[in-house]
C-alpha positions, 0 to 999 in steps of 0.5 A: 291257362292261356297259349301264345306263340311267338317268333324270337329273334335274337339278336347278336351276341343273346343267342348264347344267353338263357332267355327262354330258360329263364322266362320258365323259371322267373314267370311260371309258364311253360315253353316250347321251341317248336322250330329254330334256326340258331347259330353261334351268332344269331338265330331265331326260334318259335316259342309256345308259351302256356300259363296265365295269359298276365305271366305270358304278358309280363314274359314277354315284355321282359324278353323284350326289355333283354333284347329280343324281337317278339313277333306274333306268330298266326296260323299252324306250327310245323314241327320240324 
């Protein structure tokens, strides 16, 4: 098992669709938003994704293949 943080970023119109849903269900790992700014619009939130670090890999790219930004996140997460 393996943790990966990262940033979303979703551009217009994506916010409303269930990426991060999907990713959990369609990949076998687990998320968590840790923070989020989100609006009706657009919005962006950090992600922490457990599994097995090939699921994660592939999650991703498919997150990205949807439209989403994917950024690395480093360092410590505040809960907020």
């Amino acid at each position: 098992m393996a943790l990966k943080r990262v940033r979303f970023t979703f551009p217009e119109g994506l916010i409303t669709e269930p990426v991060i849903y999907r990713m959990g269900h369609e990949f076998n790992v687990v998320t968590s938003v840790r923070m989020a700014d989100v609006d009706f619009d657009t919005g962006w939130v950090i992600l922490e994704i457990e599994g097995d670090p090939s699921e994660i890999a592939r999650s991703l790219d498919w997150a990205e293949a949807s439209g989403v930004r994917v950024d690395p996140v480093t360092g410590d997460v505040l809960e907020g």
